[in-house]
C-alpha positions, 0 to 999 in steps of 0.5 A: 500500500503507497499512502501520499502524505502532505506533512504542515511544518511540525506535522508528524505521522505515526509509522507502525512496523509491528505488522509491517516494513515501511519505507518513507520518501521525501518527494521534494526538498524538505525536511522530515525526520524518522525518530522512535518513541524515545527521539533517538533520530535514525534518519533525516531525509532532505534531498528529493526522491531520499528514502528510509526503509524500517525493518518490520517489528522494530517498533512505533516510529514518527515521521516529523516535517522539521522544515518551515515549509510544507513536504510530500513524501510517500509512505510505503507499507509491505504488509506481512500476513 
């Protein structure tokens, strides 16, 4: 499943890979960091077309825009069954 996300600036969207791996992609220039529940950052996507693939059962993570503009990005999500 591909869901299109605008992120506002300090917009964030859950990422849940209990079920799941999920890749994020930063569709123009912006800022989006992929933290987890306890702000340890793995990623900061700031190039068009950047991506961040989170492996499945690793956790609840936060895609935040960090950026004083709104962003595109691309969330992609390989269900597991």
């Amino acid at each position: 499943m591909v869901d299109h996300v605008v992120l506002s600036a300090g917009e964030e969207l859950k990422l849940d890979t209990t079920n799941n791996t999920i890749t994020v992609v930063l569709c123009d220039a912006g800022s989006v960091q992929i933290k987890n529940e306890n702000d340890v950052v793995f990623a900061t996507l700031q190039s068009a077309f950047e991506m961040f693939t989170l492996a499945i059962g690793t956790g609840v993570f936060t895609a935040e825009n960090i950026g004083s503009s709104d962003c595109n990005i691309l969330v992609f999500r390989e269900f597991i069954y």
